[in-house]
C-alpha positions in Angstrom: 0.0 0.0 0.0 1.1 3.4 -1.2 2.6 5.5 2.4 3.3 2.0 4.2 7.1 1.7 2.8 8.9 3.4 5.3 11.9 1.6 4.6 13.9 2.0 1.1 15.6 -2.0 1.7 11.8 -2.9 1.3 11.5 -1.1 -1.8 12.9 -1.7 -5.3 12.7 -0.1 -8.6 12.9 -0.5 -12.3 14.5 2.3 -14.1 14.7 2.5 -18.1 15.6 2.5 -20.6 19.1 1.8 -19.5 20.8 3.6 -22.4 19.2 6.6 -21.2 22.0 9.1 -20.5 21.1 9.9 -17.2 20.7 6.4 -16.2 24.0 6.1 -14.1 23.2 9.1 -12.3 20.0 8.2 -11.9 20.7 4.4 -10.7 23.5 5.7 -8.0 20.7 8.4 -6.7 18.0 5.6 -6.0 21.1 3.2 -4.5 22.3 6.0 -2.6 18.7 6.3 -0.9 18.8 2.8 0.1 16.4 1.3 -2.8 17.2 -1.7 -4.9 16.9 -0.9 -7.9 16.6 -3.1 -11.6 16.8 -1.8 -15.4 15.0 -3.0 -18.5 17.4 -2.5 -21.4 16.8 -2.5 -25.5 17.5 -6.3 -26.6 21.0 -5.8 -28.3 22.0 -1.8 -27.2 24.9 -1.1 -25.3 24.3 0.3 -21.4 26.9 2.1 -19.7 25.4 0.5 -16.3 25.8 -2.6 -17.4 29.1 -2.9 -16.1 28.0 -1.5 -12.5 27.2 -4.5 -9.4 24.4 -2.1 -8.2 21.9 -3.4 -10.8 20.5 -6.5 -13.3 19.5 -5.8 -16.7 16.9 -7.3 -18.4 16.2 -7.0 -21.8 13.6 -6.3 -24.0 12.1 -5.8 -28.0 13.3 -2.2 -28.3 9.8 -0.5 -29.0 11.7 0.9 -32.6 11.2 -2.3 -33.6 7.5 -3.5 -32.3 5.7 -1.3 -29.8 3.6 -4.2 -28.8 5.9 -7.0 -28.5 8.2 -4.8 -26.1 4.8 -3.9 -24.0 4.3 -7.5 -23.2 8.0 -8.1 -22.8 8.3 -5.5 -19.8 4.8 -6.3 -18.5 6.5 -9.5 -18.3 10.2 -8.6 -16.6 7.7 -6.7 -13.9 5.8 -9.7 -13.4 8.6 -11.7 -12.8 10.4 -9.4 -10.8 7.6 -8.6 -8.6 7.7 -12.0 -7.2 10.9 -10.9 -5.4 9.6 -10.9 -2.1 9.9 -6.9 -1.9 7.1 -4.8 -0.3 6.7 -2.5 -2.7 7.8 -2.0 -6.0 8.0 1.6 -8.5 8.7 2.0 -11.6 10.9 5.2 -13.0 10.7 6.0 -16.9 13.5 7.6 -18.1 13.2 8.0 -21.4 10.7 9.4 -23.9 9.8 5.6 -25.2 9.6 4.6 -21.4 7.3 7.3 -20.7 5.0 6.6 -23.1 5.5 2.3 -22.5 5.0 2.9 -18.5 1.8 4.7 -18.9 0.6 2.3 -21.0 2.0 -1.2 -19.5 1.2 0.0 -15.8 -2.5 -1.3 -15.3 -1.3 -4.4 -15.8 1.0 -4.9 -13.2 0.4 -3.8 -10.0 3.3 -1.7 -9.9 3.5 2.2 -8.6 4.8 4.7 -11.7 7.1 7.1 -10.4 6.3 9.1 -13.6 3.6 10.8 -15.7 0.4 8.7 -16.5 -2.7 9.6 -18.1 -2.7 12.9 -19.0 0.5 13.8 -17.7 2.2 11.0 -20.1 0.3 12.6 -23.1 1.8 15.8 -22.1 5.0 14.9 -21.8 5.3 13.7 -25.5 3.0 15.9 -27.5 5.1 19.2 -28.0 2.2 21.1 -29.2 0.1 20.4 -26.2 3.0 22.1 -24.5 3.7 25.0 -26.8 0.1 25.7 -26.3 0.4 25.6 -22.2 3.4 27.7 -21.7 2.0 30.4 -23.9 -1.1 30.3 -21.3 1.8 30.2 -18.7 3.2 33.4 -19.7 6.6 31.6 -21.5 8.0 33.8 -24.1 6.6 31.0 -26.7 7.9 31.6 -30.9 5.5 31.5 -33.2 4.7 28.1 -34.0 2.6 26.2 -36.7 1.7 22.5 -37.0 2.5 21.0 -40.4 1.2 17.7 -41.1 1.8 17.5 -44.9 4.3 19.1 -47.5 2.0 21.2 -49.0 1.1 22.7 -45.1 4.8 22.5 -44.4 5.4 25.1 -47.4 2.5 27.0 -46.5 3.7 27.7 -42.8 6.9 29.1 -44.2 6.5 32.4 -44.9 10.1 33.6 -43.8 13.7 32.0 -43.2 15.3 31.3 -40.8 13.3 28.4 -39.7 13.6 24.8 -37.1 11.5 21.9 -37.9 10.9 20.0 -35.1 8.7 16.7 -34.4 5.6 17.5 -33.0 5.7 14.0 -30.4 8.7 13.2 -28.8 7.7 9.6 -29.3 5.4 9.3 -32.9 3.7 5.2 -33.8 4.7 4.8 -37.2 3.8 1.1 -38.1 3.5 -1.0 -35.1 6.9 0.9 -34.0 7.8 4.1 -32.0 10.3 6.5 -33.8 12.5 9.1 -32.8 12.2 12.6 -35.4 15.2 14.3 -36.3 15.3 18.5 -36.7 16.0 20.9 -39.6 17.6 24.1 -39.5 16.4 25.4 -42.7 18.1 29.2 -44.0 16.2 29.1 -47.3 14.0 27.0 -49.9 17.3 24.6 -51.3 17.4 23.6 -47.7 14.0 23.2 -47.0 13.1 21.3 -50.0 15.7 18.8 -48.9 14.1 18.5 -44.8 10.6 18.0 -46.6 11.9 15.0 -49.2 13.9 13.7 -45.6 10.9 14.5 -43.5 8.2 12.8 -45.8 5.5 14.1 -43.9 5.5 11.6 -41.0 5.4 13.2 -38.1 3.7 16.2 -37.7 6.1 19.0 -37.7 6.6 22.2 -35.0 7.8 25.0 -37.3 9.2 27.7 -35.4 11.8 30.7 -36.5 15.4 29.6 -35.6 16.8 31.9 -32.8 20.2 31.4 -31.7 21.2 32.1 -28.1 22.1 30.1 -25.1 20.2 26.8 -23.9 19.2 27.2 -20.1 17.7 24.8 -18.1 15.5 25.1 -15.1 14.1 22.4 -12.9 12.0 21.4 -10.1 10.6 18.6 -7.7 6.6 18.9 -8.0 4.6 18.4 -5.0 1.0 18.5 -3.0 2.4 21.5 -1.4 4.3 23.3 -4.7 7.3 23.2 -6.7 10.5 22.6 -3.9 14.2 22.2 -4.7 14.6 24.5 -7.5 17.6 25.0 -9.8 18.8 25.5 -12.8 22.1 25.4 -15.6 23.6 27.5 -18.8 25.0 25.3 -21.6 28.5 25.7 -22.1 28.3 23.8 -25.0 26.3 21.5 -27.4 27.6 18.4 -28.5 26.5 19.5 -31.6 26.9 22.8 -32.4 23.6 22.3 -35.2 21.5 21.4 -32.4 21.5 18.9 -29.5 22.1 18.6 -26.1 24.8 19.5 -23.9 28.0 18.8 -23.7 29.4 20.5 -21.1 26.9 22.5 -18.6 26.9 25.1 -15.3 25.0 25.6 -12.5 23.1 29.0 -12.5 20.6 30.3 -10.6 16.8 30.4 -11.1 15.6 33.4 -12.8 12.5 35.1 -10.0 11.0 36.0 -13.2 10.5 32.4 -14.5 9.2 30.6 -11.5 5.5 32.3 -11.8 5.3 30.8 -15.1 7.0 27.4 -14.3 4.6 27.2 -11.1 1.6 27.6 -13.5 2.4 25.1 -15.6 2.8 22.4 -13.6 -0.2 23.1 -11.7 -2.3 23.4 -14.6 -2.3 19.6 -15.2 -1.3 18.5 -11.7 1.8 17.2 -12.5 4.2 15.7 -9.9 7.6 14.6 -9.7 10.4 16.1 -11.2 10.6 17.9 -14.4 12.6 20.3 -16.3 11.8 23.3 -18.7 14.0 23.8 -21.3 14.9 27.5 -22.6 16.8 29.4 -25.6 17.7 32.8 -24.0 18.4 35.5 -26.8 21.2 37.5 -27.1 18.5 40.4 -26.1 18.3 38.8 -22.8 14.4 37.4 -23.3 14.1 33.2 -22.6 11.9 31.4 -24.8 10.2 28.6 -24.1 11.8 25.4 -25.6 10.2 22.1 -24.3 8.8 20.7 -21.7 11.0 17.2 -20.3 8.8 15.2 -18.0 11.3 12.4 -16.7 15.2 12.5 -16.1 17.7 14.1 -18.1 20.6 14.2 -19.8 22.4 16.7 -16.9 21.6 15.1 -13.8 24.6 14.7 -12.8 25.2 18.3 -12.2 21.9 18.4 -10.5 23.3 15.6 -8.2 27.2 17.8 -7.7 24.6 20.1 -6.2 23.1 17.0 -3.6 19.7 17.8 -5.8 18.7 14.0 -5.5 15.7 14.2 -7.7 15.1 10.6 -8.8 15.3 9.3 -5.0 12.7 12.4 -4.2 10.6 11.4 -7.1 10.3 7.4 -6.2 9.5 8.8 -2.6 6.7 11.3 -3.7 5.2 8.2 -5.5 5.5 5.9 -2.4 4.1 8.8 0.0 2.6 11.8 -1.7 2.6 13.2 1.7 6.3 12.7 2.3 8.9 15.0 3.6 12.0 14.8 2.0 15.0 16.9 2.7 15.8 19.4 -0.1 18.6 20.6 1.3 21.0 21.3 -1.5 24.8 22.7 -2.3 23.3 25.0 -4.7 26.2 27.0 -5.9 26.6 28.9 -9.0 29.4 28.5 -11.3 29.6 24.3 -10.8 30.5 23.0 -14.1 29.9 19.4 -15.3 31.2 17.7 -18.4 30.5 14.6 -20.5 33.9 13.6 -21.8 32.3 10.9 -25.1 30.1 14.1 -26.0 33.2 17.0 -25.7 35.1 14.8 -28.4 32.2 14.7 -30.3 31.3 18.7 -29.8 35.4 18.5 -31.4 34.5 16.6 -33.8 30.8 18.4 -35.2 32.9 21.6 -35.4 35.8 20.4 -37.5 33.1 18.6 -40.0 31.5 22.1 -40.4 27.9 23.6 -40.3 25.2 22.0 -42.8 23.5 24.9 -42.5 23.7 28.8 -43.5 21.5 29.6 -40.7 23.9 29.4 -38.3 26.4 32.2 -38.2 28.0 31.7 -35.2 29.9 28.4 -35.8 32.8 27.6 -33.5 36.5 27.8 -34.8 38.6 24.4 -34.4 40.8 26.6 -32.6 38.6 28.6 -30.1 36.8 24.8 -29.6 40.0 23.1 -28.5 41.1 26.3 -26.1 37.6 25.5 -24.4 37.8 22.4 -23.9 41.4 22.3 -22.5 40.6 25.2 -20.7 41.2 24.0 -16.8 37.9 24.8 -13.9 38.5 23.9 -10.1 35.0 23.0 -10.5 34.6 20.9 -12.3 33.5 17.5 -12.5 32.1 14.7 -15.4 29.0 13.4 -15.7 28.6 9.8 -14.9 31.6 9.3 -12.6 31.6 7.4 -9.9 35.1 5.5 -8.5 33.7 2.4 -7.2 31.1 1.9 -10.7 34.6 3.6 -12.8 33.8 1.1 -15.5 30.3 2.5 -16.1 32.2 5.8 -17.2 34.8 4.6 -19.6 31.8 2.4 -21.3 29.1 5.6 -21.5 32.3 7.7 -23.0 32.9 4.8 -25.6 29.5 4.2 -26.6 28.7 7.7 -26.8 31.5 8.4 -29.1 30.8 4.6 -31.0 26.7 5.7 -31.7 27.1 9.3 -32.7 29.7 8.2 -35.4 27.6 5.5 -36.8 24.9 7.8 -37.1 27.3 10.6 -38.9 28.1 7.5 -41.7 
C-alpha cells in the first residue's frame, strides 16, 4: 500500500531505458537512498550500467522495432520481478519511449509509476500540447505552426530562418515508436531537402530559428508546490547544429521564470520532477523550448549540487505526503562535463555547419582552447570510483553511436 514503505531495503525499482544518459546518475541516486533498484534494457544496445554491481538488466524488444511486442516483454520482466519478495515496488521511466511504455504497461501490473500517467504522459510527449500551455503560462513562446503534410509545411513558411521539429517526442509509425530528427532550414534549397527527408510523418513544429544560449531550469513537483529548484547555462552542445549538452553550469533560477514554471505544472497536476528547457536570446528574453517530464541528460550536475531528484521522485510516488530533505549545495558556477560528448562537440565543429543559418559556428581553434581550458569546478558526468567502468563504457559508446549515425 502506497505510504506503508517506510523503509527503502523494502522497496525496489525499475529504471529505463538503460541507455538513457542519465541512467548512471539516476541508478546511483536511487542506491544511494537505500532502494534496490533493476533496469530494463533494449535487446542488443549497449548500457553504460551494465558494467555496474548495483543493478540486473533485463532486456527487451526495443519499441523501434514493435511497440507491442516490447509492451508485453516488460509487463513481463515486472511480473517476474515482482515476485521478489519486496514490499513495494515503483517504476521510473527515463526515457521518452519509457514514458510513453510505463503509462501504457502500468495497469497491468500492480506496480507504482514514479512518472507521468494519463494525462500527464500525453503531455509529456506531444510538443504542441505544451507549446500551447506555456503560452497560457506566460513563457515567451515563438510563433509556432503544425505541419502535417508538404504542402502545409510550405505554407507555414513564410520567412527564413526556420527549425522543424517533431511535434511528439515519441510518434507510432507502423507497429513501432520512432525518434524525429530537426531541420535548420536558411532558405527553400534547404528546405526542400528537410521535406523530401521529412516525408510528412510526423507532424512537424515549425518555429523561426533563434540562436542564443540553452538554459535549463528544474523542479521537484509536490501537493504543497514546486520545492528544490535550480537550474544550468549550456557551455556547449555536443553538436553545435543542435543537440544537447556537452558540457553544462550551475546558475541560478531566474525570480521571473518561476511564476510561469509554477503555472504550468499546476495546470495539469503534474508531480515529480521535471525540467523546462529554454533558448535565451542575445536580447536577454528566454523562450520557451520544451517541456521534459522524466530525467535528463544533466543530472549529474543536478546531483554535484546534492539535488537528488530521482530518489525524491520514487519517494513522492510511495508517499505523496512525504517530507523529503531538499537541502541542497546550490552553488553557481559548478561546471559538469561529458567527456564521449566534448570529443564529439570537437568533432561536429571540424566537420563544419550544414546549414547557412547558423552564423555563429565555433572555430577548431577557439573549440579546443575550451575544452582544454582548466575549472577547479569541475566534474564529469557519470563518474563514480567504485562503478569507474560505467564511465569509460558511456564515454565509448557515446562516441561509438554518434559516429555510426554521422556514416
Amino acid at each position: 500500500m502506497v505510504g506503508q514503505c517506510a523503509k527503502p531495503a523494502e522497496v525496489l525499482v525499475a529504471i529505463g531505458f538503460a541507455e538513457a544518459l542519465s541512467a548512471p546518475e539516476v541508478l546511483w541516486s536511487l542506491i544511494d537512498a537505500g532502494f534496490k533498484v533493476i533496469a530494463f534494457s533494449r535487446r542488443g544496445h549497449r548500457a553504460a550500467i551494465r558494467h555496474s554491481r548495483h543493478v540486473t538488466i533485463h532486456e527487451i524488444t526495443p519499441p523501434e522495432q514493435d511497440w507491442a511486442a516490447a509492451l508485453s516483454d516488460v509487463a513481463g520482466v515486472l511480473a517476474r520481478v515482482r515476485q521478489s519478495g519486496n514490499r513495494c515496488h515503483v517504476l521510473l521511466p527515463l526515457d521518452d519511449s519509457a514514458v510513453w511504455m510505463c503509462s501504457r504497461v502500468l495497469p497491468r501490473t500492480g506496480w507504482i509509476l514514479a512518472g507521468p500517467g494519463g494525462v500527464c504522459a500525453d503531455l509529456a510527449l506531444d510538443k504542441w500540447k505544451q507549446i500551447e500551455m506555456a503560452a497560457a503560462a506566460g513563457f515567451n513562446v515563438p510563433a509556432t505552426l503544425l505541419a502535417s503534410t508538404s504542402e502545409e509545411l510550405s505554407n507555414c513558411t513564410t520567412g527564413f530562418p526556420v527549425i522543424l521539429r517533431p511535434s511528439s517526442a515519441s510518434p507510432l509509425a507502423g507497429g513501432r515508436l520512432r525518434k524525429g530528427r530537426n531541420w535548420i532550414c536558411a532558405n527553400e534549397a534547404e528546405l526542400a531537402l528537410a521535406r523530401a527527408a521529412w516525408n510528412g510523418s510526423p507532424p512537424l513544429l515549425v518555429q523561426p530559428f533563434l540562436e542564443g544560449t540553452g538554459e535549463g531550469v528544474f523542479g521537484l513537483a509536490t501537493e504543497n508546490g514546486v520545492v528544490a529548484w535550480s537550474a544550468h547555462r549550456r557551455l556547449r552542445m555536443m553538436n553545435p547544429h543542435g543537440s544537447g549538452s556537452s558540457a553544462c553550469i550551475s546558475a541560478a533560477v531566474p525570480e521571473s521564470l518561476k511564476a510561469s514554471v509554477t503555472a504550468f505544472v499546476s495546470s495539469c497536476g503534474w508531480r515529480g520532477m521535471f525540467m523546462v528547457e529554454l533558448l535565451r536570446t542575445d536580447d536577454g528574453r528566454p523562450w520557451f523550448i520544451e517541456f521534459n517530464g522524466r530525467a535528463w541528460g544533466s543530472m549529474a550536475l543536478s546531483r554535484r549540487q546534492s539535488l537528488e531528484y530521482p530518489a525524491w521522485t520514487v519517494k513522492l510516488a510511495l508517499d505523496p505526503e512525504v517530507r523529503c530533505t531538499y537541502s541542497a549545495n546550490k552553488k553557481e558556477g559548478i561546471v559538469c562535463r561529458h567527456v564521449g560528448r566534448e570529443f564529439m562537440h570537437l568533432f561536429f565543429v571540424l566537420r563544419g555547419s550544414h546549414s547557412e543559418a547558423i552564423r555563429r559556428w565555433p572555430t577548431p581553434w577557439e573549440t579546443l582552447a575550451r575544452l582544454l581550458r582548466p575549472h577547479r569546478r569541475s566534474s564529469f558526468y557519470n563518474w563514480r570510483s567504485e562503478d569507474w567502468r560505467v564511465f569509460v563504457s558511456d564515454c565509448w559508446n557515446t562516441i561509438c553511436d554518434q559516429l555510426v549515425k554521422t556514416n
